[in-house]
C-alpha positions as a Markdown table, in Angstrom:
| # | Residue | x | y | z |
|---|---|---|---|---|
| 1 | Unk | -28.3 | 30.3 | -1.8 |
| 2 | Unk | -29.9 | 27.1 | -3.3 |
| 3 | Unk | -33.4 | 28.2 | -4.9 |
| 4 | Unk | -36.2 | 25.5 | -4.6 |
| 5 | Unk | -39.2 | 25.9 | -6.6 |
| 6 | Unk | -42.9 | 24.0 | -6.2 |
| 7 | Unk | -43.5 | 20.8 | -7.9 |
| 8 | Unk | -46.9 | 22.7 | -8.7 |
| 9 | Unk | -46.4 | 26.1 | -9.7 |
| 10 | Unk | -47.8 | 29.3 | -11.6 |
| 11 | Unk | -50.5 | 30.1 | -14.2 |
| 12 | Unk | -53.2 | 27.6 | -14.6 |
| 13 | Unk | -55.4 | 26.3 | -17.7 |
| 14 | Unk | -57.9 | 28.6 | -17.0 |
| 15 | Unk | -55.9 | 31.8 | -16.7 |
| 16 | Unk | -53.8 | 30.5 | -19.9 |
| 17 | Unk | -56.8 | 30.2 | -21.7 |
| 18 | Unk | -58.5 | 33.8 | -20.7 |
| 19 | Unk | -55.4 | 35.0 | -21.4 |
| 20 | Unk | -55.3 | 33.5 | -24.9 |
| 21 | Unk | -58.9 | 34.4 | -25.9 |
| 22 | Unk | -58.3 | 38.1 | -24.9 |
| 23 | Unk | -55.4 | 38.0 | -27.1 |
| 24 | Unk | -57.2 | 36.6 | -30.0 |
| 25 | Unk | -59.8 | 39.3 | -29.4 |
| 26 | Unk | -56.9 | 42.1 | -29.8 |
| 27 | Unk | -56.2 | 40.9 | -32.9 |
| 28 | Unk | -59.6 | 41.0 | -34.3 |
| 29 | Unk | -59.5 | 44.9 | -34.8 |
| 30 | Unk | -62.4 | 45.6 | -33.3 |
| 31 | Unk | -62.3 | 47.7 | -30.1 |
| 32 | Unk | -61.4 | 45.2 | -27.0 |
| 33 | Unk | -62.7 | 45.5 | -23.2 |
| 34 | Unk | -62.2 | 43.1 | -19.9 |
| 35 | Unk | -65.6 | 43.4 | -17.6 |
| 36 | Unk | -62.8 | 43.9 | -15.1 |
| 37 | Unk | -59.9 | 42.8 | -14.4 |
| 38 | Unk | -59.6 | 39.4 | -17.2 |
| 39 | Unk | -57.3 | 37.6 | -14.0 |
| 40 | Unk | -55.8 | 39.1 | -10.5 |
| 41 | Unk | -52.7 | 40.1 | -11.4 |
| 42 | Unk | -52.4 | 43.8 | -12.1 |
| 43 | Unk | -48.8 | 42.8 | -14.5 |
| 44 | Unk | -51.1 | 40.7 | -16.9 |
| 45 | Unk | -53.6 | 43.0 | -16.8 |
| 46 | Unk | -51.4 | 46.0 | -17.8 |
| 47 | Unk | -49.5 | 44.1 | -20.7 |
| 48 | Unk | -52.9 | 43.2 | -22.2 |
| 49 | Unk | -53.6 | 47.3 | -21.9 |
| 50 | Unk | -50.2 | 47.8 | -24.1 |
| 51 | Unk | -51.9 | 45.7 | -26.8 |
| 52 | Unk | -55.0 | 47.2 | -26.6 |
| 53 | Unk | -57.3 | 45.1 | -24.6 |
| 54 | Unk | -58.7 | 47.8 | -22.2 |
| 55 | Unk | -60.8 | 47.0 | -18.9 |
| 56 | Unk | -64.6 | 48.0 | -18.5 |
| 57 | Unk | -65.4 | 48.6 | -14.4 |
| 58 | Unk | -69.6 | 48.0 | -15.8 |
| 59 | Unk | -71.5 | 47.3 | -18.1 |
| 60 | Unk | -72.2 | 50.8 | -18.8 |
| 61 | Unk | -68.6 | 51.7 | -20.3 |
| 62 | Unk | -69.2 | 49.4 | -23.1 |
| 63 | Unk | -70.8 | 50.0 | -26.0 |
| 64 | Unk | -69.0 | 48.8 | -28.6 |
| 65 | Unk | -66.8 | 45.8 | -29.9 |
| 66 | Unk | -65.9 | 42.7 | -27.8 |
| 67 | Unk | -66.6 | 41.9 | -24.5 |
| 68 | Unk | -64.5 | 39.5 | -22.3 |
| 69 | Unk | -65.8 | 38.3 | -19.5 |
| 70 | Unk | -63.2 | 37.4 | -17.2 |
| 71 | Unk | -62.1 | 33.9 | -15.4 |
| 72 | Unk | -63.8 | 34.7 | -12.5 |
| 73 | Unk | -67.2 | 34.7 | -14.2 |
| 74 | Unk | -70.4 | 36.8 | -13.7 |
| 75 | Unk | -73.7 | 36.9 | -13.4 |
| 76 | Unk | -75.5 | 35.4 | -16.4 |
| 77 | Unk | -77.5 | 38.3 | -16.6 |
| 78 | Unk | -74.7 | 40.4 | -17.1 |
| 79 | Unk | -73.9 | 38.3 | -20.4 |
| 80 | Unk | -77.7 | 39.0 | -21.7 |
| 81 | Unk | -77.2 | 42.4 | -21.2 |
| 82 | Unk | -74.5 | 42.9 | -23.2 |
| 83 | Unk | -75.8 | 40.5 | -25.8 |
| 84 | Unk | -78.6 | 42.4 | -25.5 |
| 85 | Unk | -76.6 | 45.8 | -26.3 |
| 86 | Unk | -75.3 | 44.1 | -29.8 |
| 87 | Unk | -71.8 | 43.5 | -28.4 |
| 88 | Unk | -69.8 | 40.1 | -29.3 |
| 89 | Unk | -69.4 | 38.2 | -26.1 |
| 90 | Unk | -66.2 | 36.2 | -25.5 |
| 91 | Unk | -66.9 | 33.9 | -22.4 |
| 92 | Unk | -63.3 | 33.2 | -20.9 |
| 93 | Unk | -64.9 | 31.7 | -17.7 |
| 94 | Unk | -62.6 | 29.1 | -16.1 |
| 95 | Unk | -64.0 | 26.2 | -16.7 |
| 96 | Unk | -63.6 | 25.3 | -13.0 |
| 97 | Unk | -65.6 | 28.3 | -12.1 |
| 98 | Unk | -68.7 | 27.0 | -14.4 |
| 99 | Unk | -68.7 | 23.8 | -12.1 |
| 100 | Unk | -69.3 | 25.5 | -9.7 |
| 101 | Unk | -72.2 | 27.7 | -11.6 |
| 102 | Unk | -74.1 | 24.7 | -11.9 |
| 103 | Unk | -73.3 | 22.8 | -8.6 |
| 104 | Unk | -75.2 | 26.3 | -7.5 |
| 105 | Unk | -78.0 | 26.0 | -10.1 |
| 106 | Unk | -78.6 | 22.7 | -9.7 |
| 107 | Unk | -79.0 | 22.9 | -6.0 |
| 108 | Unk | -81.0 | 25.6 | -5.7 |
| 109 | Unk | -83.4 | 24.2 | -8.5 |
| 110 | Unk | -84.1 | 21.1 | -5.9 |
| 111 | Unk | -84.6 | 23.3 | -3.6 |
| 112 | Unk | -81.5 | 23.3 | -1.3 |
| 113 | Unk | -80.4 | 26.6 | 1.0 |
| 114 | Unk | -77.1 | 27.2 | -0.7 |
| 115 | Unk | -74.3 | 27.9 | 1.2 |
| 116 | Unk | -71.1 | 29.1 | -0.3 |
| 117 | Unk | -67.6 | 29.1 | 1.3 |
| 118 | Unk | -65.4 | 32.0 | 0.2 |
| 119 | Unk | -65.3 | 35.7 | -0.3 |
| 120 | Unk | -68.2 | 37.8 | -0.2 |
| 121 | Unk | -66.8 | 40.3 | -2.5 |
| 122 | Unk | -65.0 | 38.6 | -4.6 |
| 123 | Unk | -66.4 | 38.3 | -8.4 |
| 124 | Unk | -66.2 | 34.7 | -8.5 |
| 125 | Unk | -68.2 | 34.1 | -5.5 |
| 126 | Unk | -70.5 | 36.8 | -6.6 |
| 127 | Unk | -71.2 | 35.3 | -9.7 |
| 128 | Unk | -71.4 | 31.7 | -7.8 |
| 129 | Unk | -74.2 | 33.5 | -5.8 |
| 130 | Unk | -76.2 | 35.1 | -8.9 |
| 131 | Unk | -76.2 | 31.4 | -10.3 |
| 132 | Unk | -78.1 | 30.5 | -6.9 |
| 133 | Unk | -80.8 | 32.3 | -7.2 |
| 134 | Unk | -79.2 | 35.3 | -5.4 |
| 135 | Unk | -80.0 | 34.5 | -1.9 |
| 136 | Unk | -76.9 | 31.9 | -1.0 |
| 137 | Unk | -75.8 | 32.5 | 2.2 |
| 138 | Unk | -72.1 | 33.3 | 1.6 |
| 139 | Unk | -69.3 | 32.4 | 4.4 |
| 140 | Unk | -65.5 | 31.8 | 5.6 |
| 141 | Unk | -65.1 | 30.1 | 8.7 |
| 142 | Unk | -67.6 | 28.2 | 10.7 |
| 143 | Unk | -68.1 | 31.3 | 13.3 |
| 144 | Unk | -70.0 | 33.2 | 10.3 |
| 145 | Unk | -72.7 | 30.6 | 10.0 |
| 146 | Unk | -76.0 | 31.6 | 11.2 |
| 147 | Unk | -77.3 | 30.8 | 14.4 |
| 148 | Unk | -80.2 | 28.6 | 12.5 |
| 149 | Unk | -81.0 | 27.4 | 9.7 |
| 150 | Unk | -84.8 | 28.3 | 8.2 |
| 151 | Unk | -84.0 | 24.8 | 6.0 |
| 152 | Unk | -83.1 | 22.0 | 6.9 |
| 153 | Unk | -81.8 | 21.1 | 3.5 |
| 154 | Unk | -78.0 | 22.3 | 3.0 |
| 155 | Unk | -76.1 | 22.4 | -0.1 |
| 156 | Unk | -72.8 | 23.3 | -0.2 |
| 157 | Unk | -70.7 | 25.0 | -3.1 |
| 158 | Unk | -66.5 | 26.5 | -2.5 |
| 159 | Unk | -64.9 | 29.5 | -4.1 |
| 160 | Unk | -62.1 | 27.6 | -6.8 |
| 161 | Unk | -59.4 | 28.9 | -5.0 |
| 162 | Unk | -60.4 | 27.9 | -1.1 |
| 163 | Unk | -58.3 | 25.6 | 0.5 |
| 164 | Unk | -59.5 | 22.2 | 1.5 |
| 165 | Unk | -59.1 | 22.6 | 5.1 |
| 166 | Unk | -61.4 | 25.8 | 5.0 |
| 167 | Unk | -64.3 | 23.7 | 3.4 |
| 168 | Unk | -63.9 | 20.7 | 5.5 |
| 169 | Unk | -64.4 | 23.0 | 9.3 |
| 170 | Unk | -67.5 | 24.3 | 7.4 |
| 171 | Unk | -69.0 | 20.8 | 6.7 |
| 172 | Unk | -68.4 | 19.4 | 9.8 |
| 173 | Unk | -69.8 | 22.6 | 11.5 |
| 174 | Unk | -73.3 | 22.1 | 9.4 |
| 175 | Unk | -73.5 | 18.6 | 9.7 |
| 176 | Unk | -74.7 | 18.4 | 13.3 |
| 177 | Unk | -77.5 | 21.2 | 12.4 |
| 178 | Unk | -79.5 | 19.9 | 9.4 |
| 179 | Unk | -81.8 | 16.9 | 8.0 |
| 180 | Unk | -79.8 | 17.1 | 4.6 |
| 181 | Unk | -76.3 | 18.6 | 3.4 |
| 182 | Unk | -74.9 | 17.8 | -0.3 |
| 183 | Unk | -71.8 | 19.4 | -1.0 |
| 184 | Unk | -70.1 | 19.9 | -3.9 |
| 185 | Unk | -66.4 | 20.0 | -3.5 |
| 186 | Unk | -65.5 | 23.2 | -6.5 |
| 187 | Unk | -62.0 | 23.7 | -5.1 |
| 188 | Unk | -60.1 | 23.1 | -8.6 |
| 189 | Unk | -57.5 | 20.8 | -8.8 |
| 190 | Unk | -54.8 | 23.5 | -9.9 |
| 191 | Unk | -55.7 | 25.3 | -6.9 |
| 192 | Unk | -55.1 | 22.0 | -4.6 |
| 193 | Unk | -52.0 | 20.9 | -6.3 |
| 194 | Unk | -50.5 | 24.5 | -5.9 |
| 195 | Unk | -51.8 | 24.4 | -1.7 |
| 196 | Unk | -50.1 | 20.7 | -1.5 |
| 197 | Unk | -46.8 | 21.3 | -3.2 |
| 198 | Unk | -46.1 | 25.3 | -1.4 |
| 199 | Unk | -47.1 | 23.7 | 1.9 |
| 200 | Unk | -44.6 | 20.6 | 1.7 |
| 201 | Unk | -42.0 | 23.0 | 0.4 |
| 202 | Unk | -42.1 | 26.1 | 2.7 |
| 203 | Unk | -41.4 | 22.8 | 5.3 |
| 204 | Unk | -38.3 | 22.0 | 3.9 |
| 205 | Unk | -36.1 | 25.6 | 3.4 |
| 206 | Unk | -35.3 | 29.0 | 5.3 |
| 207 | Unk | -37.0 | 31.0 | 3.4 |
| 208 | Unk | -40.7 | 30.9 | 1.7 |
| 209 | Unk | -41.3 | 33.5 | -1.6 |
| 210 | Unk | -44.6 | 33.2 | -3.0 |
| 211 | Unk | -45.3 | 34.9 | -6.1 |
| 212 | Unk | -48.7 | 36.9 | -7.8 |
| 213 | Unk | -51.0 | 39.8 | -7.5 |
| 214 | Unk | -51.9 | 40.8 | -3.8 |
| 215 | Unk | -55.3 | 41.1 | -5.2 |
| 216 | Unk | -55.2 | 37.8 | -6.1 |
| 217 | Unk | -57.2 | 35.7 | -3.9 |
| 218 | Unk | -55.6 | 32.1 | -4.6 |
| 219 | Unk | -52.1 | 33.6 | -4.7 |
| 220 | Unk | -53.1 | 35.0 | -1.2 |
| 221 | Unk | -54.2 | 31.8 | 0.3 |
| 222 | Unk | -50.6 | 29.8 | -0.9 |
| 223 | Unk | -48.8 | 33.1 | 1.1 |
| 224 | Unk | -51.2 | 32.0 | 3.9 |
| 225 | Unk | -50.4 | 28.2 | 3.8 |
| 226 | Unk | -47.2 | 28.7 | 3.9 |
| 227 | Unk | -46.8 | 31.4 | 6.5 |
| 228 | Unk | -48.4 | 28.9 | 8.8 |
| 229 | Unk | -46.0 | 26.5 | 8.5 |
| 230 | Unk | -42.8 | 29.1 | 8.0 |
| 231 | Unk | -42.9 | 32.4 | 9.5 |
| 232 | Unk | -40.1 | 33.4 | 6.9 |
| 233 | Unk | -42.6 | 33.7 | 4.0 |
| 234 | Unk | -43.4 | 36.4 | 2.1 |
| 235 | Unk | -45.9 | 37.5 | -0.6 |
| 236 | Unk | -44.3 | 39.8 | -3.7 |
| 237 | Unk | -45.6 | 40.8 | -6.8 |
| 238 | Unk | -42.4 | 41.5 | -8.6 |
| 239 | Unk | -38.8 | 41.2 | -8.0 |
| 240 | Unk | -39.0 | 45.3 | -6.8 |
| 241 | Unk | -40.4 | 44.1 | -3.7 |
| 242 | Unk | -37.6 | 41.6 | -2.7 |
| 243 | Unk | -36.0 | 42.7 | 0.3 |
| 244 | Unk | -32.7 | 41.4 | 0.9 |
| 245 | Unk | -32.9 | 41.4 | 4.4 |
| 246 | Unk | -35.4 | 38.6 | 4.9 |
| 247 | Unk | -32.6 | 36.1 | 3.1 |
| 248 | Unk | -29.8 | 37.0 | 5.7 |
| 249 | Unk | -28.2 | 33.2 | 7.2 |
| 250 | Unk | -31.2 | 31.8 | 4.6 |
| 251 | Unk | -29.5 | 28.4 | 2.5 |
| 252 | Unk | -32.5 | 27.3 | 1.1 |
| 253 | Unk | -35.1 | 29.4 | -0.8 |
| 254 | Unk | -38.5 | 28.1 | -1.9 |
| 255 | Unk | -40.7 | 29.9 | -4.5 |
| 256 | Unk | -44.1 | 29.6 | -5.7 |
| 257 | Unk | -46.5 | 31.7 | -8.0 |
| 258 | Unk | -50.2 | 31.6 | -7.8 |
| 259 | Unk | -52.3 | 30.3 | -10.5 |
| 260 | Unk | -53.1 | 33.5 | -12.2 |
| 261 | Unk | -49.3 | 34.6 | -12.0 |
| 262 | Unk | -47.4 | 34.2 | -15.5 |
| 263 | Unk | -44.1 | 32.2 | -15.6 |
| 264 | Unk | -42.2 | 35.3 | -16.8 |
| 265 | Unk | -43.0 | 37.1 | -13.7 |
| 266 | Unk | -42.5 | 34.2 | -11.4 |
| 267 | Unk | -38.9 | 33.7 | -13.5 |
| 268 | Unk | -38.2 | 37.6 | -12.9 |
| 269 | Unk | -38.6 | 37.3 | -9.7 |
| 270 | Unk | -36.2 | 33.7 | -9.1 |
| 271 | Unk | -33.3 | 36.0 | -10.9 |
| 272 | Unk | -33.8 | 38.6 | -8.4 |
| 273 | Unk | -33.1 | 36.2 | -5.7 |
| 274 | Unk | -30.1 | 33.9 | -7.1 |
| 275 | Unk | -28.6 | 37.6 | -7.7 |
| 276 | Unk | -29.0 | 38.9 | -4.2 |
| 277 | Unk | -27.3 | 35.1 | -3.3 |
């Protein structure tokens, strides 16, 4: 089998760069905690465990030491707080993310209803939402909009990892219904390189393999892209998962890795497959 692999690929400046800072944390030998999870993928996570960089669920189970806050963000509260509680702060925010903290600020300060497209639960968008004020109205899809609109002023703010099509059906759905929408397009560029090039790829071969945490939201939107384009793909954290059954009369292969999956694990999983070839 002939193994194809995105133009765009795997982990992004922003994951690199939380990565990195945890690291340089670690070696400071004072005791290391995550406010959850530093990135989606539970492989990265536990490797930064083996060198000491454990994960705080709250606030709470911190007390000492450094604090990383994770890519996804938080609430700026939260970072107060621990301030507040005499531990050292290390913001590894992706960058991307704090656009879209102050898209949020800055339209609720001129006194816009915010609207943000992604995941309710997710900590990005949760932290996208404390940045508004705390009262954005948070969506997916058009068909969760509400039925009106108490303002008739709309801004507009997308979860990082979104896809391009998802924020253009919810633009066009609010358009009709106010005086005013501004929207603020927050998608990150690594996140809309990595859509393009899996999309035009799972095209082209028999079989799509798209690599990163299942809890990882932008990972899970490339395994989406691509399964509506080739019904043949398939979303695996590791090369354990690999079935060899889904390659049977398969020439062509096409991987991709989301952007908060590490190129060793995206490597580990292409050997799996040109060994099952």
């Amino acid at each position: 089998m002939q193994i194809r692999v995105a133009r765009h690929a795997g982990v992004c400046y922003g994951v690199e760069r939380a990565l990195e800072l945890a690291d340089e944390a670690a070696g400071s030998g004072k005791r290391v905690r995550t406010l959850g999870p530093l990135i989606h993928n539970p492989q990265a996570v536990a490797e930064l465990k083996s060198r000491g960089v454990e994960v705080a669920a709250c606030l709470d189970e911190a007390d000492d030491g450094t604090l990383v806050i994770r890519s996804h963000g938080v609430d700026p509260a939260t970072i107060d707080a621990a301030r507040a509680k005499g531990l050292d702060v290390v913001d590894a925010t992706c960058p991307f993310v704090s656009k879209a903290h102050e898209a949020a600020r800055e339209l609720k300060a001129a006194g816009y209803t915010v609207v943000i497209v992604g995941e309710a639960e997710h900590p990005e968008v949760e932290g996208i939402c404390a940045h508004a004020g705390g009262s954005a109205i948070i969506i997916q899809s058009p068909d969760e909009l509400p039925s009106r609109f108490s303002n008739r002023r709309i801004g507009v703010v997308v979860q990082t990892t979104q896809s391009v099509d998802r924020l253009e059906a919810v633009v066009q759905a609010i358009l009709p219904r106010v005086a005013e929408l501004r929207v603020f397009n927050t998608i990150c560029s690594a996140t809309a390189k990595r859509q393009l090039s899996a999309e035009e790829l799972a095209r082209e071969v028999d079989v799509m393999v798209v690599v990163g945490g299942h809890n990882s939201g932008n990972t899970t939107r490339l395994a989406e892209i691509c399964l509506r384009v080739n019904p043949r793909t398939h979303h695996v954290e590791t090369a354990d998962e690999l079935d060899q059954s889904w390659f049977d009369g398969a020439t062509v292969v096409g991987v991709t890795a989301g952007a908060s999956t590490p190129d060793a694990q995206m490597a580990g999983v292409i050997a799996a497959i040109e060994a099952l070839g």
